[in-house]
C-alpha positions as CSV (number, residue, x, y, z in Angstrom):
1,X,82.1,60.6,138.1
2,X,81.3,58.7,134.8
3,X,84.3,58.9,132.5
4,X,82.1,61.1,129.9
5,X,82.5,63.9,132.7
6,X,86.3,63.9,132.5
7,X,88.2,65.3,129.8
8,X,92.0,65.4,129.7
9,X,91.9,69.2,130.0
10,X,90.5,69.2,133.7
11,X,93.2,70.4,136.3
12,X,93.0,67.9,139.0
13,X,94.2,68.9,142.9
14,X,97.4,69.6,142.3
15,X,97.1,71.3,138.8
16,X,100.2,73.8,140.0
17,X,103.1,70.5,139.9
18,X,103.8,70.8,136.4
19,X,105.3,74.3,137.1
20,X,107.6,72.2,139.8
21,X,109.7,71.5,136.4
22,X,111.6,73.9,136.0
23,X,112.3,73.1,132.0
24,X,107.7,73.4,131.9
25,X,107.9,76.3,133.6
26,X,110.3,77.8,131.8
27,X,108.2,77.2,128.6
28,X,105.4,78.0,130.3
29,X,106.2,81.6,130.8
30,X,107.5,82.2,127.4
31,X,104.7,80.8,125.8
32,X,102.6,82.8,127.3
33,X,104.9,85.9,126.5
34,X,104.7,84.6,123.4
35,X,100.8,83.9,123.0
36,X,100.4,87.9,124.7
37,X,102.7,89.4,121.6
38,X,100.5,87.5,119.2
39,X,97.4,88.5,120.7
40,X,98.2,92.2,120.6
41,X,99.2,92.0,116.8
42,X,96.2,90.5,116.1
43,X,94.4,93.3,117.8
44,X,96.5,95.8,115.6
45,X,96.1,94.3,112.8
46,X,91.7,93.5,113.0
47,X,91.9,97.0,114.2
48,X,93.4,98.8,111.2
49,X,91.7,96.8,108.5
50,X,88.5,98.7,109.7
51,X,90.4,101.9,109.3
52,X,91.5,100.8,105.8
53,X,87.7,99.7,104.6
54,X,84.5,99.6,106.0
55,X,83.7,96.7,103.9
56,X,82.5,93.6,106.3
57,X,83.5,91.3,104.3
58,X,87.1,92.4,104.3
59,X,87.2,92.6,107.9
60,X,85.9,89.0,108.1
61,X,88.6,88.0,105.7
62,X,91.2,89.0,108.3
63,X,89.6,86.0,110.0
64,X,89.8,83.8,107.3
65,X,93.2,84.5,106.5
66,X,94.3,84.0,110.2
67,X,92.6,80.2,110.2
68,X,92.7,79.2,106.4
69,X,96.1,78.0,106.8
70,X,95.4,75.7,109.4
71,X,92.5,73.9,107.6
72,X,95.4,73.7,105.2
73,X,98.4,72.4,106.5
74,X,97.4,70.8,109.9
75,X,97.7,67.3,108.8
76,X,101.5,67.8,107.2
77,X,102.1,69.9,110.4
78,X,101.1,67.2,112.6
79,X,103.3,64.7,110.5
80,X,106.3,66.8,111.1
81,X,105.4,66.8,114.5
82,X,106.1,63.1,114.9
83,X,108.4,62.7,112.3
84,X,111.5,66.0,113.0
85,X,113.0,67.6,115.7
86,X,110.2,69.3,117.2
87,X,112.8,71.5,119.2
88,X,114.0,72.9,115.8
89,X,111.0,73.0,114.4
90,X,109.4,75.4,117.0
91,X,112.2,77.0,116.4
92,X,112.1,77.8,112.9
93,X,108.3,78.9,113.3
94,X,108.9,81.3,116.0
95,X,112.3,82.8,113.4
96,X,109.2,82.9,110.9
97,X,106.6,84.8,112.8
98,X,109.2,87.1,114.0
99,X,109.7,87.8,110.5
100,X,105.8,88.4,109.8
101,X,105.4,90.7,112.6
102,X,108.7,92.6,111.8
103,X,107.2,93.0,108.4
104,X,104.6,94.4,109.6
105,X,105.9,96.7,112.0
106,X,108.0,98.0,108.9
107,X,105.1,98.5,106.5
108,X,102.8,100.2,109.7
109,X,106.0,102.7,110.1
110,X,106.4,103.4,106.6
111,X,102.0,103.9,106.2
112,X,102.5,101.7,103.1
113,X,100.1,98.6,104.6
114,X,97.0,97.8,102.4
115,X,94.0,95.7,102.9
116,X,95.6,93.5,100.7
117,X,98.9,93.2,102.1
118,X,97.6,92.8,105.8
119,X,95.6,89.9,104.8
120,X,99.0,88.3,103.2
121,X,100.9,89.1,106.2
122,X,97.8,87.9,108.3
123,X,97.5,84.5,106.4
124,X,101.8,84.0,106.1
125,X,101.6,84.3,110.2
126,X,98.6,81.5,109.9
127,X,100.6,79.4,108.0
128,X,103.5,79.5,111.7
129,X,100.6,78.8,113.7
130,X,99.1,76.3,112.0
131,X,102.8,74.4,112.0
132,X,103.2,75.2,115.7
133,X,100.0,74.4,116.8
134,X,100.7,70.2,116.7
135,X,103.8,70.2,117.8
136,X,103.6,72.6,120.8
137,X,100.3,70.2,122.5
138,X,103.1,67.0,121.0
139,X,106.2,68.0,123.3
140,X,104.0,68.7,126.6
141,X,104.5,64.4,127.7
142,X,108.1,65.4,127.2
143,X,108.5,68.0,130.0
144,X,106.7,66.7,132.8
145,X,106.3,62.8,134.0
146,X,102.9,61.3,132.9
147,X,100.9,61.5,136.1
148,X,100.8,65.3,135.7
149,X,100.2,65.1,131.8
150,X,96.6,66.1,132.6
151,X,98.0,69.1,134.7
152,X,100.1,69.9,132.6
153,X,97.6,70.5,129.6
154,X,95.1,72.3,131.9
155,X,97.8,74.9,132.9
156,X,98.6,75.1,128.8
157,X,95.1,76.2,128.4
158,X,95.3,78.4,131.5
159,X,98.4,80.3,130.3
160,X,96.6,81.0,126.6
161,X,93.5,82.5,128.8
162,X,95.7,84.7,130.7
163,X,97.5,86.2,127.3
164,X,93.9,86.2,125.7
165,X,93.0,88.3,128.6
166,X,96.5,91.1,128.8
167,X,97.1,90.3,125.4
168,X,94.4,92.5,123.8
169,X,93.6,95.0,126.6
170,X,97.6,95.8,125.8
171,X,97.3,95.6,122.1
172,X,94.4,98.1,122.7
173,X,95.9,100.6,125.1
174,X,99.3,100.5,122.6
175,X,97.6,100.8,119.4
176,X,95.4,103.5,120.9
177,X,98.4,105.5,122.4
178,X,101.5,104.8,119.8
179,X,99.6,103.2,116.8
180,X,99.9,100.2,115.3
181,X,103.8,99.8,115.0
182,X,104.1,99.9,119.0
183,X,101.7,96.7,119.3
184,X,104.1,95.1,116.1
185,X,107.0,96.1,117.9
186,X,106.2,94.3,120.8
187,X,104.8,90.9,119.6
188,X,108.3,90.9,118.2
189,X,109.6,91.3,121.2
190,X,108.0,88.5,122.7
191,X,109.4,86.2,120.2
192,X,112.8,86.7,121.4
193,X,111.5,85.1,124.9
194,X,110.0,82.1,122.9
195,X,113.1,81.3,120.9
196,X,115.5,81.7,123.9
197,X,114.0,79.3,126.1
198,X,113.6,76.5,123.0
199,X,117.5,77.4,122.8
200,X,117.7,76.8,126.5
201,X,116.1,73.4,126.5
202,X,118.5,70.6,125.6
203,X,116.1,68.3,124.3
204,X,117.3,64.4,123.8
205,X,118.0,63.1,120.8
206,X,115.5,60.8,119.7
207,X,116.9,56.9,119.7
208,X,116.5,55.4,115.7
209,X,114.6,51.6,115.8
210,X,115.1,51.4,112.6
211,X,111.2,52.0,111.8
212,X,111.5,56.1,112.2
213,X,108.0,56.9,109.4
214,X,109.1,58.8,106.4
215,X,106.6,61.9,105.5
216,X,104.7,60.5,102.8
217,X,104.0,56.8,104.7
218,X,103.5,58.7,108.0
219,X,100.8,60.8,106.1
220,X,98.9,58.2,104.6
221,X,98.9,56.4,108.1
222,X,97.7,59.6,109.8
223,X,94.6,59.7,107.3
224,X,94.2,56.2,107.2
225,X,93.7,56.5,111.2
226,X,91.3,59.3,110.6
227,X,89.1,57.8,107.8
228,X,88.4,54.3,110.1
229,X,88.1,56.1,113.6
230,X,84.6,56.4,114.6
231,X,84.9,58.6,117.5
232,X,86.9,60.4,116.0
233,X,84.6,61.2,113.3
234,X,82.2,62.0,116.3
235,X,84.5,65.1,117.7
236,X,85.0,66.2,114.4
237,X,81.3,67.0,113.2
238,X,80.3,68.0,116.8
239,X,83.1,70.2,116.7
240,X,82.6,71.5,113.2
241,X,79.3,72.2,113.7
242,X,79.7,74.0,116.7
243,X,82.4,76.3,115.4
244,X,80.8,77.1,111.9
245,X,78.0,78.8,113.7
246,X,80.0,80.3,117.0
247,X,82.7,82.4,114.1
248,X,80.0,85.0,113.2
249,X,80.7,86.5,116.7
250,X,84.6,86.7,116.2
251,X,84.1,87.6,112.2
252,X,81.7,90.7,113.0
253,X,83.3,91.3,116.9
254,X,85.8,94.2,115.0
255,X,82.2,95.9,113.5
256,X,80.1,95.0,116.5
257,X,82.8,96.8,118.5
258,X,83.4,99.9,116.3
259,X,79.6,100.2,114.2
260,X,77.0,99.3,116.6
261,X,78.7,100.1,120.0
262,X,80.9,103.3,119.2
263,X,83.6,102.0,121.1
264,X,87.5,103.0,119.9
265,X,90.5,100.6,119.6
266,X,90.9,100.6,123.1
267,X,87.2,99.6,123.6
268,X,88.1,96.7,121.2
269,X,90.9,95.7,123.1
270,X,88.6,95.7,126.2
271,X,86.2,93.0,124.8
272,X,88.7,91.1,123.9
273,X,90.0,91.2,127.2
274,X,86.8,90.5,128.4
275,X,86.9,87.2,126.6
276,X,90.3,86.1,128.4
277,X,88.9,87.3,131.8
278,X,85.7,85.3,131.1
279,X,87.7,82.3,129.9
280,X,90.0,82.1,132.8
281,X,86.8,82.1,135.6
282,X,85.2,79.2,132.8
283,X,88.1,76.9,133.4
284,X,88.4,77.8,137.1
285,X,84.6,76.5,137.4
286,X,84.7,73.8,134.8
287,X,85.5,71.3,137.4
288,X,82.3,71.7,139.0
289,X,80.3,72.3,135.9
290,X,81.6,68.5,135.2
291,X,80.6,67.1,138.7
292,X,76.8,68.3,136.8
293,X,76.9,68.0,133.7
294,X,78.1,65.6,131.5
295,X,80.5,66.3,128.3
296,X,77.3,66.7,126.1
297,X,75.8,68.5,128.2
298,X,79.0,70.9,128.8
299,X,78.8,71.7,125.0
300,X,75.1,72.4,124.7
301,X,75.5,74.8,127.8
302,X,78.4,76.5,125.7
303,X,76.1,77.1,123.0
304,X,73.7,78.4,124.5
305,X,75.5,80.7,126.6
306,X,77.2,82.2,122.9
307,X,74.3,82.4,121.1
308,X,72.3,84.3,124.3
309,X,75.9,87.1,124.0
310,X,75.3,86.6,120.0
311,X,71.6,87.7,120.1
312,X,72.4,90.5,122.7
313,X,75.1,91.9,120.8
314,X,72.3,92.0,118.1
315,X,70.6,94.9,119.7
316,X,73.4,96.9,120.8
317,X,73.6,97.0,124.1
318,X,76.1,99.8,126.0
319,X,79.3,99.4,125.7
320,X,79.3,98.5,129.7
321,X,76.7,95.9,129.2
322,X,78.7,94.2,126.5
323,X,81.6,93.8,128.7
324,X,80.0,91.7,130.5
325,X,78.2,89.8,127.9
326,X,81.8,89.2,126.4
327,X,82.9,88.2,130.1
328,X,80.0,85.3,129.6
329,X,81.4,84.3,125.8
330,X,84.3,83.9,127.4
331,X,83.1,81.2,129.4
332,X,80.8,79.4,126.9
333,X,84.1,79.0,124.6
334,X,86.4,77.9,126.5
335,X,84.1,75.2,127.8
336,X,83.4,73.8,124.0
337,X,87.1,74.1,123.8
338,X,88.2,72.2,126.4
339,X,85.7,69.7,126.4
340,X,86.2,69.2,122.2
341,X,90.2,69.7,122.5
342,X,90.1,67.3,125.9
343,X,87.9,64.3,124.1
344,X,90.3,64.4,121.1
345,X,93.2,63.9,123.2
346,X,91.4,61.1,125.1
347,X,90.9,59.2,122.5
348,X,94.2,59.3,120.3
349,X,96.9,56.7,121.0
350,X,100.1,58.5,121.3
351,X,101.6,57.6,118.3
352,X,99.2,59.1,116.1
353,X,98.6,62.0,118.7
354,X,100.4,65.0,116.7
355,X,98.4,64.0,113.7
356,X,94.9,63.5,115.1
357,X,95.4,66.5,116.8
358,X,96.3,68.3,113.6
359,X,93.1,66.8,111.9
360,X,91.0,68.1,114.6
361,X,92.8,71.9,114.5
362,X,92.0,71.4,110.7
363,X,88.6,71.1,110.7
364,X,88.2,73.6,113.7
365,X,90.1,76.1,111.6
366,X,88.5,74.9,108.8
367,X,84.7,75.7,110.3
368,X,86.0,78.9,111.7
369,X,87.4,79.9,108.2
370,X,84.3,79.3,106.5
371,X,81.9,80.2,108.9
372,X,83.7,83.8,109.0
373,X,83.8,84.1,105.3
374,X,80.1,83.4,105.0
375,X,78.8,85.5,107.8
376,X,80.9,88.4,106.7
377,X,79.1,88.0,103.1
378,X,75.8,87.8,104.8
379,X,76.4,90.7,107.2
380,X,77.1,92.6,103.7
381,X,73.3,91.5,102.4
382,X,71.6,92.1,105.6
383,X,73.1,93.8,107.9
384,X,75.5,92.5,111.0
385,X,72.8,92.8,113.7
386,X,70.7,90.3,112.0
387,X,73.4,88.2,111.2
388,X,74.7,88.2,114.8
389,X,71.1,86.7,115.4
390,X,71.0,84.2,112.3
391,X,74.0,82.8,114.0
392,X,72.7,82.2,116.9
393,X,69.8,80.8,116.0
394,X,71.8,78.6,114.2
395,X,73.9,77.5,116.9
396,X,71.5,76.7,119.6
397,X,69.1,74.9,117.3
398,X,72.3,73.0,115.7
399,X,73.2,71.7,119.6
400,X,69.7,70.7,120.3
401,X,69.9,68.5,117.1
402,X,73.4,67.2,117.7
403,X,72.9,66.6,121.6
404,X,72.4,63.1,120.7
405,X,75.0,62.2,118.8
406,X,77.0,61.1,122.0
407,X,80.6,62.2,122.5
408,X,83.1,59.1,123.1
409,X,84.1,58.5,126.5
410,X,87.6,58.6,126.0
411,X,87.9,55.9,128.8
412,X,89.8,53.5,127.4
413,X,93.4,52.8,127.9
414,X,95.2,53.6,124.8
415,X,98.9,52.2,126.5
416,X,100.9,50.0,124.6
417,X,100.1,46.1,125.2
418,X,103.5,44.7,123.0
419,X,101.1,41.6,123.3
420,X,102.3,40.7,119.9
421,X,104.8,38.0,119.5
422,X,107.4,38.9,116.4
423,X,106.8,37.3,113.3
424,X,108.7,33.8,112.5
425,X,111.0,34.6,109.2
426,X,113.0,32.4,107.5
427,X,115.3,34.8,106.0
428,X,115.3,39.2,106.8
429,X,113.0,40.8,105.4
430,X,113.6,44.9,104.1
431,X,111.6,47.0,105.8
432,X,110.5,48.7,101.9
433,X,109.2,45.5,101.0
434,X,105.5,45.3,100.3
435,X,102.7,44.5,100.4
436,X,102.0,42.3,103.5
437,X,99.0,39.9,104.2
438,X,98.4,38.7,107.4
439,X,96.1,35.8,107.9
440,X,94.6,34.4,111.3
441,X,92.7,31.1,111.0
442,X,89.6,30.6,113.4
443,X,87.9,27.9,114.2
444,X,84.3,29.1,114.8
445,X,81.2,27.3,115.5
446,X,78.2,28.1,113.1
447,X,75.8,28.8,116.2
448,X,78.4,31.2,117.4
449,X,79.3,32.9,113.8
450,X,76.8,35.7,114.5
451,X,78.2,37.0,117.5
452,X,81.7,36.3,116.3
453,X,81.1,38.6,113.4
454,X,79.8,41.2,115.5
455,X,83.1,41.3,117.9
456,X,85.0,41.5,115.0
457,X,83.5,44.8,113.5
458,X,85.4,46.3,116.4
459,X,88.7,44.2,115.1
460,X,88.6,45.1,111.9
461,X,87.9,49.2,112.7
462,X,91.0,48.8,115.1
463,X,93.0,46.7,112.3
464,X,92.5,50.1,109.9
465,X,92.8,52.4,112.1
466,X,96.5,51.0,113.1
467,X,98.3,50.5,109.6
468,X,95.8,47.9,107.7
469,X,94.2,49.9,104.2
470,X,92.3,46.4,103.1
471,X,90.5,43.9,105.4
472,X,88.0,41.2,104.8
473,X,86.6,37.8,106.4
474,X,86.4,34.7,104.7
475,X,84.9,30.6,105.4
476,X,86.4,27.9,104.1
477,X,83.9,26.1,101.1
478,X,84.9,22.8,102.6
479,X,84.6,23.3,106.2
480,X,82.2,26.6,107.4
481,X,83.5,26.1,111.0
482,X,87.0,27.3,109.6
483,X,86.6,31.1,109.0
484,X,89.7,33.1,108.3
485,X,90.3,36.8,108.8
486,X,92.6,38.8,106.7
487,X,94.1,42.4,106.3
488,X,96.8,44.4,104.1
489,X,100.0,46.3,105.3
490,X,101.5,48.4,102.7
491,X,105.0,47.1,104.0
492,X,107.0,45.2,106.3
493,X,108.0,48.1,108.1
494,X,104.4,49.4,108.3
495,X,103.3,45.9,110.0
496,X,106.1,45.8,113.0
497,X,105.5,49.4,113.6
498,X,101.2,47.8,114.1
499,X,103.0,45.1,116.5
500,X,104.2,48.9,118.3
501,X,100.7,50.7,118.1
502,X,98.3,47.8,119.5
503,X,96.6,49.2,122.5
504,X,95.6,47.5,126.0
505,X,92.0,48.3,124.9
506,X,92.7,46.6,121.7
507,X,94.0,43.4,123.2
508,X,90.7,43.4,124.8
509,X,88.5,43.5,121.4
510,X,90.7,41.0,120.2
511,X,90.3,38.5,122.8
512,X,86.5,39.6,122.9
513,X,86.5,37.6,119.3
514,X,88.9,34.8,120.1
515,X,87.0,33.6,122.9
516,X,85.0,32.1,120.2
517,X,87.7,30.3,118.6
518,X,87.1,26.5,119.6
519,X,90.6,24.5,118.5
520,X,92.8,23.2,120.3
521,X,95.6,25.6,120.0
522,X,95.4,29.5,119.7
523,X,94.4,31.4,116.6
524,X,97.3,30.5,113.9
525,X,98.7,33.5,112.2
526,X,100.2,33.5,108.6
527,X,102.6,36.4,107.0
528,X,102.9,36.5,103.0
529,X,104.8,38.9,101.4
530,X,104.1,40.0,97.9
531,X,106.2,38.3,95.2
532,X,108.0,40.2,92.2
533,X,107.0,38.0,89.2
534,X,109.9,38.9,87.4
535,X,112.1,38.1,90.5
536,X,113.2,34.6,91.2
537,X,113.5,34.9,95.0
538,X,111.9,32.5,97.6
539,X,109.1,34.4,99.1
540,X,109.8,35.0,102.6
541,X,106.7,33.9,105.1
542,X,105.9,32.5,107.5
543,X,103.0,31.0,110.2
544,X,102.8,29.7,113.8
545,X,100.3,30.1,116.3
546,X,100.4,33.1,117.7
547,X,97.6,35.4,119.6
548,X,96.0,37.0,116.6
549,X,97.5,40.1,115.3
C-alpha cells in the first residue's frame, strides 16, 4: 500500500490497545458521554429555532453561530494548546459549556428563549468548542505510547460516531417526550462525567528548558509555519472546498426534516442518528476502501456519495427512504473527514501540531460557517429543494476539478534529528535578543549551480516553515563558486528552539543540497546578532564549520 492510501486515522489490527490504558479509556468514555450531551443539545436547540421562526435563514444561522467561533479562535486555541496546562484548560472549557447549557436549560424552563438569544447561547458554546477542539486531538500522544498513537486517534473518531449516532436519536426522543429543558438537562449532566475524569488524571508537570514560547511569539511561529507549508496549503483548499459545498445539507437538514418530509423532532433526531450509524459502518470499511482507492480518490467518492443524498433529499423522498440516504451521508462524511483530518496530522511535526491542527479546524469551520450562511440566503430566494441540488452540483463538479490537485503523502518522518550542533558563543547570549542571521558558506561549482538551487527551494520552504521570516541566496562578486545562503530568526531563543524542530526528513533536503558543496571541509556556519547602535557592547557571534543549519 502506497503511503497516499494511509492516513493517520486508520485503526490498524489491534485498534482496541489504546483502551488497555486505563487513564485513555477512562477519557474515552467520558468523552464520549460528553460528545452524546452535546449532541442532544444541539438537537434541542436546531429543533426549537424552527419552532421560534420559519425563516431559513435563521435556522441556518444556528449553524453559523455553532462554527463561526472556530474560524475565529482556532489559531489562539491551538497556541494555548501548546503553550498551558492543557489539563486545566479542558477543564475550564467543560466549567464553561456547563454553564451555556445550564443557561439554557434555565431560559427553556422559564419559555423566555428567543431566536436571538439561542443563537448567543449557540455561538458562546462555539466559542468552548472551538478552544477544546486543539487541545483534546494535542493530549491523545500523552495517554498512550506512540506505536498505538494511530489507534488511539481511530478509536477518538470512533467514540464521536457512536455519540453522533445515541446522541440525537436521544435528544430527539427527550425533546419530543419532556421538551427541550430535558435534553439541556442532560448535556449538563454529561459534563459532570467530563470534568471528573480530567480531575482524575494527574497529568505531569511539564519540565521548563528555558525556551517554553510565550503567546504572541508562539502565534507568529504558528502562522509563519502555515504561510510557507505547501502541503499544507494543499489540505486546506481541498478541505475548504469540499466543506463549503457539503454545509447546505446540514444548514437546511432542520427544514428538509420538518418542511419537505413532515417528520417531528423525533424524526429529526432519527436522521441524525442515521448519520452516526452511517459513519460508524464508514470507518469500519474505510480500511478496505483504502486497500482501493487512494486518498484522492477516497475524497472524490465522499462527494459524490453527499451530493447523490443532497440531490435525493431534493425531491422529498419518504421519510423511510431518507433514513437510509442519511445512513449513506453518513459514510461519505466521515470518509472526507478522516482522510482530510488524517493527512493534516501526517504532515505536522509535533511541535507545531496543536496549531496546524487549529488552522485546519479554522478553515473547516470557517467553510462550514459560510457555506451555511449562504445556502440558507439562497434557500430563502429559491427555495431549499433547489438549493439542496445547487449544492450538489456544486460539490461533485468542484471534486472533479480538484481531483488533481494531489493530496501530500504524509510519508515523511517528521521525528526530531537534533542533527544540529549548538552554536559556538563567546559570551551568553539572552534568549530576548534579536534579530539573528545565520549564514552557511558553500562552495558550489557553476555547472552544478542549477541543480543546487533547485535542492534548496526545498531548504529554504523548510527554513520558514521552522522559525526563519526572511531568507535569501547570495554569490560572492569575486568568486561565483562561493555562494552563501542566509536566513532571519527573530531571536536567539527562536533559533535554538529551530535546532529543536529540524526533522529527519529535513536533514535529508539538507544534505540533498550539500552534496554539492565541493570544499574541503563541511558547509561553515556563521551567527550575527543584531547590534544596538546606541549600545557599546561587543556583538556576540560566532562561526565554525558545522553541518548547515
Amino acid at each position: 500500500m502506497s503511503g497516499s492510501d494511509r492516513t493517520p486515522h486508520a485503526p490498524a489490527a489491534g485498534g482496541m490497545a489504546p483502551l488497555k490504558h486505563t487513564l485513555f479509556a477512562v477519557l474515552w468514555g467520558a468523552t464520549i458521554l460528553g460528545n452524546i450531551g452535546s449532541f442532544m443539545r444541539d438537537v434541542a436547540s436546531a429543533w426549537l429555532v424552527t419552532d421560534l421562526s420559519s425563516n431559513p435563514a435563521a435556522v441556518a444561522m444556528m449553524q453559523t453561530a455553532a462554527t463561526l467561533p472556530v474560524f475565529l479562535l482556532a489559531i489562539p486555541a491551538g497556541v494555548l494548546s501548546d503553550i498551558l496546562d492543557r489539563r486545566r484548560f479542558l477543564i475550564i472549557i467543560q466549567v464553561l459549556l456547563a454553564c451555556v447549557s445550564f443557561t439554557l436549560l434555565m431560559m427553556a424552563k422559564t419559555n423566555t428563549l428567543t431566536v436571538e438569544y439561542l443563537i448567543a447561547l449557540t455561538f458562546l458554546g462555539g466559542v468552548g468548542t472551538a478552544l477544546m477542539g486543539p487541545t483534546w486531538q494535542a493530549i491523545v500522544p500523552e495517554l498512550v505510547p506512540k506505536p498505538e498513537l494511530k489507534a488511539a486517534v481511530g478509536l477518538n473518531s470512533l467514540g464521536i460516531n457512536i455519540a453522533r449516532a445515541l446522541g440525537p436519536a436521544l435528544g430527539g426522543l427527550l425533546l419530543a417526550a419532556f421538551g427541550a429543558a430535558a435534553a439541556y438537562g442532560a448535556d449538563v449532566l454529561s459534563y459532570v462525567f467530563v470534568i471528573g475524569a480530567l480531575l482524575w488524571w494527574k497529568r505531569p508537570k511539564k519540565v521548563d528548558d528555558g525556551l517554553s514560547e510565550q503567546f504572541f511569539g508562539a502565534f507568529r511561529a504558528g502562522v509563519r509555519y502555515a504561510r510557507a507549508s505547501h502541503d499544507l496549503h494543499v489540505v486546506l483548499l481541498r478541505a475548504a472546498v469540499f466543506f463549503i459545498f457539503a454545509s447546505s445539507v446540514w444548514a437546511l437538514l432542520p427544514l428538509v426534516a420538518r418542511q419537505m418530509l413532515g417528520g417531528t423532532a423525533g424524526f429529526y433526531g432519527l436522521l441524525l442518528g442515521a448519520v452516526g450509524v452511517g459513519a460508524i459502518l464508514g470507518a469500519l470499511v474505510l480500511p478496505k476502501l483504502r486497500q482501493k482507492l487512494n486518498t484522492d480518490g477516497l475524497v472524490l467518492a465522499a462527494a459524490i456519495a453527499a451530493a447523490l443524498v443532497m440531490a435525493a433529499l431534493s425531491f422529498a423522498p419518504p421519510q423511510w427512504a431518507a433514513v437510509l440516504l442519511l445512513l449513506l451521508l453518513g459514510m461519505g462524511w466521515i470518509v472526507a473527514l478522516t482522510t482530510f483530518n488524517g493527512v493534516a496530522q501526517a504532515i505536522l511535526p509535533n511541535w507545531v501540531r496543536g496549531r496546524g491542527l487549529a488552522i485546519y479546524l479554522m478553515v473547516f469551520n470557517g467553510a462550514m460557517a459560510a457555506g451555511s450562511l449562504g445556502w440558507g440566503l439562497l434557500a430563502r430566494q429559491i427555495g431549499v429543494p433547489a438549493t439542496l441540488l445547487a449544492g450538489a452540483i456544486g460539490l461533485v463538479a468542484a471534486g472533479v476539478v480538484l481531483h488533481r490537485m494531489r493530496l501530500p503523502q504524509g510519508e515523511a518522518n517528521l521525528d526530531p534529528s537534533n542533527h544540529w550542533p549548538e552554536p559556538l558563543l563567546d559570551a551568553p547570549v539572552a534568549h530576548d535578543r534579536g534579530p539573528v542571521m545565520v549564514q552557511i558558506e558553500y562552495r558550489i561549482r557553476v555547472q552544478d549551480r542549477p541543480a543546487f538551487l533547485q535542492a534548496l527551494k526545498a531548504v529554504a520552504e523548510e527554513r520558514r516553515r521552522d522559525g526563519a521570516y526572511a531568507w535569501g541566496i547570495a554569490e560572492h562578486t569575486g568568486d561565483p563558486e562561493r555562494v552563501q545562503e542566509w536566513f532571519l530568526v527573530e531571536s536567539w531563543a527562536e533559533h535554538l528552539r529551530q535546532h529543536q524542530r529540524v526533522s529527519q526528513a529535513d536533514a535529508d533536503l539538507q544534505g540533498e543540497a550539500q552534496r554539492f558543496h565541493v570544499g574541503p571541509d563541511k558547509p561553515v556556519v556563521h551567527h550575527f546578532l543584531a547590534l544596538d547602535m546606541k549600545s557599546a557592547g561587543p556583538a556576540a557571534a560566532g562561526s565554525h564549520p558545522a553541518p548547515p543549519v
